[in-house]
C-alpha positions as CSV (number, residue, x, y, z in Angstrom):
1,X,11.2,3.4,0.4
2,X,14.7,4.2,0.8
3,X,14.1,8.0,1.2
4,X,11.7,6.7,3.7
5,X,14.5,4.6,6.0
6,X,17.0,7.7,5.3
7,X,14.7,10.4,6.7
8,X,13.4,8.4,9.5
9,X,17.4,8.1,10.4
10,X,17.6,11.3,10.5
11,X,14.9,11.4,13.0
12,X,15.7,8.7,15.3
13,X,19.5,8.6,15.0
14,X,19.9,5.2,13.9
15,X,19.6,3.5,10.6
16,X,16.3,0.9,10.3
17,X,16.0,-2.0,8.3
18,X,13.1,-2.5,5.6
19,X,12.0,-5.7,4.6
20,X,10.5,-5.7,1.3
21,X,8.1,-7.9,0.3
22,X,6.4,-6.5,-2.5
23,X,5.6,-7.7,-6.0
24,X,4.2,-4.9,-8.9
25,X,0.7,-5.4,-10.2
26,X,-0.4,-7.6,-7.1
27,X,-4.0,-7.3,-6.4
28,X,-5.4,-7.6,-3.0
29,X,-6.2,-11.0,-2.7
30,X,-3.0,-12.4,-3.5
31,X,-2.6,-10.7,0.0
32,X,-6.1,-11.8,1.5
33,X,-5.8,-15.2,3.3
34,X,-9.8,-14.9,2.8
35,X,-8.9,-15.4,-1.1
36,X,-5.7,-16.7,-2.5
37,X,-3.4,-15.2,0.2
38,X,-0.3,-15.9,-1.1
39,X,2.0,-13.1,-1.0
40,X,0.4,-12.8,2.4
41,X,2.1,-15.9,3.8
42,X,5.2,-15.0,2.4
43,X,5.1,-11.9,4.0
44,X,5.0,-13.6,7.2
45,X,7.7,-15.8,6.6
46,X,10.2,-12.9,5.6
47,X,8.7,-10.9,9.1
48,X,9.3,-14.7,11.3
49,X,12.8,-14.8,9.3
50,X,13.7,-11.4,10.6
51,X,12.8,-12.6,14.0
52,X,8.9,-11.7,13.6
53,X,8.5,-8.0,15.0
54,X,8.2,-5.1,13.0
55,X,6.9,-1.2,13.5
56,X,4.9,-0.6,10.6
57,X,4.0,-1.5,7.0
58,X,4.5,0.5,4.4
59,X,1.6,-0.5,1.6
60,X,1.5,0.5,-1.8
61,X,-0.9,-1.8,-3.6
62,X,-4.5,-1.6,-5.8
63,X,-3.3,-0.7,-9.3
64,X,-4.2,-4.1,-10.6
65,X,-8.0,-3.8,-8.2
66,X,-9.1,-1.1,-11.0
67,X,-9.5,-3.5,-13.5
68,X,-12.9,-4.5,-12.7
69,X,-16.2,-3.0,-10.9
70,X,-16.3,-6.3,-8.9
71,X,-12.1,-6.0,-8.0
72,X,-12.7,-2.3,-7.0
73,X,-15.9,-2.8,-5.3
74,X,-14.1,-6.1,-3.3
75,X,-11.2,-3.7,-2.4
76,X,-12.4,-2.0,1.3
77,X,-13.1,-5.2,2.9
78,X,-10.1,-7.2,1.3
79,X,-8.1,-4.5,2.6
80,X,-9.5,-4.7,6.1
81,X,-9.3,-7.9,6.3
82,X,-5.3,-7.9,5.4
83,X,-4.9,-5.4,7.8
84,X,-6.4,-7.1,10.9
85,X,-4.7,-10.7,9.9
86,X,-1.3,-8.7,9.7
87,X,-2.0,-7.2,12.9
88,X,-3.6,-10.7,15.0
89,X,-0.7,-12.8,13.3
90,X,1.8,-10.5,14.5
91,X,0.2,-9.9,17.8
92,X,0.5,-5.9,17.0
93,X,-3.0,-4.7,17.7
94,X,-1.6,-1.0,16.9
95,X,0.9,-2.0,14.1
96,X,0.9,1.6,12.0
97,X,0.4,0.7,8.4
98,X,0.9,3.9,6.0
99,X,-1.1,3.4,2.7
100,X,0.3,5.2,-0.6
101,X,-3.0,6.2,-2.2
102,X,-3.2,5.4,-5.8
103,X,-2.0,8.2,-8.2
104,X,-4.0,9.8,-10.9
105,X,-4.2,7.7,-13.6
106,X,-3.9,8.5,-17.5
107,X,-6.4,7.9,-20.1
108,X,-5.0,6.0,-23.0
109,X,-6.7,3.9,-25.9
110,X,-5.5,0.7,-24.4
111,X,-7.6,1.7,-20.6
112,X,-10.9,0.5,-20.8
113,X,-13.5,3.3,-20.8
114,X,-14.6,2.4,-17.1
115,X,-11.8,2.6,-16.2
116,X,-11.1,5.9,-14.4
117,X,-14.3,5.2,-12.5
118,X,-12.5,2.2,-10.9
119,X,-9.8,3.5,-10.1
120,X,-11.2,6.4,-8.0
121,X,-12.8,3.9,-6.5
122,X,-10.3,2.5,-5.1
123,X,-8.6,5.7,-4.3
124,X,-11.7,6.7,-2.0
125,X,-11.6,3.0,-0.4
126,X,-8.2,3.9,0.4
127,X,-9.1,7.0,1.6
128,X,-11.6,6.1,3.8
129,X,-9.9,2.6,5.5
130,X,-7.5,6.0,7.3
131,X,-10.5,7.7,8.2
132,X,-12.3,3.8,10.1
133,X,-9.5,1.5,10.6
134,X,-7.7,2.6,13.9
135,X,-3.8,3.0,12.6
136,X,-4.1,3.3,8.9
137,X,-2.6,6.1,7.5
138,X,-2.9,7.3,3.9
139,X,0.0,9.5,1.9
140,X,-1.4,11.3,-0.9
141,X,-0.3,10.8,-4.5
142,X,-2.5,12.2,-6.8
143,X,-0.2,15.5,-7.5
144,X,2.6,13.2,-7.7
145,X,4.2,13.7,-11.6
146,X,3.9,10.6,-13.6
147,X,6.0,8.8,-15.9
148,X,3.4,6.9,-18.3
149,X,0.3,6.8,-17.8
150,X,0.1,4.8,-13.8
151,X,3.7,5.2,-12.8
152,X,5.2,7.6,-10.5
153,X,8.3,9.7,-11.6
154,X,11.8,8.6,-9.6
155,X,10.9,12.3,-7.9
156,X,7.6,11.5,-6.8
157,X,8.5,8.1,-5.0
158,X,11.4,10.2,-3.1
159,X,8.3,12.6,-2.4
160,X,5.8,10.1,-1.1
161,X,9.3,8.7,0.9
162,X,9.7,11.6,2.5
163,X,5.4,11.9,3.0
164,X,5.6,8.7,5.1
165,X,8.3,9.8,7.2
166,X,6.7,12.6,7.8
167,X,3.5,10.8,8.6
């Protein structure tokens, strides 16, 4: 994310601010007020802290969704539904969110055999929430170089940095 700010400085002039409010291996409805919801309300008390305006959310999340049929198949309208509380809590109708699709992922012996099949699953829901939500945009990820068998190389996050400036 910060080859993200650093290119969007260069477009704008100025340097922005990012607040980060992420936490590895989250699944969705930590972030679904629907569900548990609780990385969700601290999102919005590190957005009010700030003084509660933003541009844009930058979303990388749905590793930890692939673990099940049910968690995959619960993804698209979790996801929705995270985007439109974000937006009516904020008051941001239009509040760009740019969506990281999830990477390729690496058969090993300790993936279950299903696996894969989740996981494009929630690659496609991920695809498809850019193609019906108004304002969700996705960055690619899948020729991104990996350094086991889930995580992006230090190269490839500069590269998907640099994909959602572009975006």
């Amino acid at each position: 994310f910060l080859t993200f700010a650093k290119k969007i400085k260069e477009q704008v002039g100025y340097p922005i601010g990012l607040l980060p409010t992420a936490l590895g291996g989250s699944a969705i409805r930590q972030w679904d007020i629907e569900q548990e919801g609780e990385l969700w309300q601290e999102m919005m008390g590190v957005i009010q802290m700030a003084g509660g305006k933003i541009s844009a959310i930058l979303w990388y999340q749905g590793c930890t969704d692939t673990d099940t049929l049910e968690l995959a198949q619960a993804y698209p309208e979790a996801f929705a539904r995270v985007v439109a509380a974000t937006r009516k809590e904020l008051n941001a109708p239009n509040l760009p969110w740019f969506t990281v699709q999830l990477n390729r992922q690496m058969s090993t012996d300790w993936l279950k055999p299903d696996h894969d099949e989740f996981w494009g699953m929630v690659r496609e829901a991920q695809r498809r929430a850019a193609q019906t939500i108004p304002g969700v945009y996705i960055i690619p990820a899948t020729d991104c170089t990996l350094s086991d068998n889930i995580h992006n190389m230090a190269a490839a996050n500069m590269l998907l940095g640099q994909r959602m400036a572009r975006q």
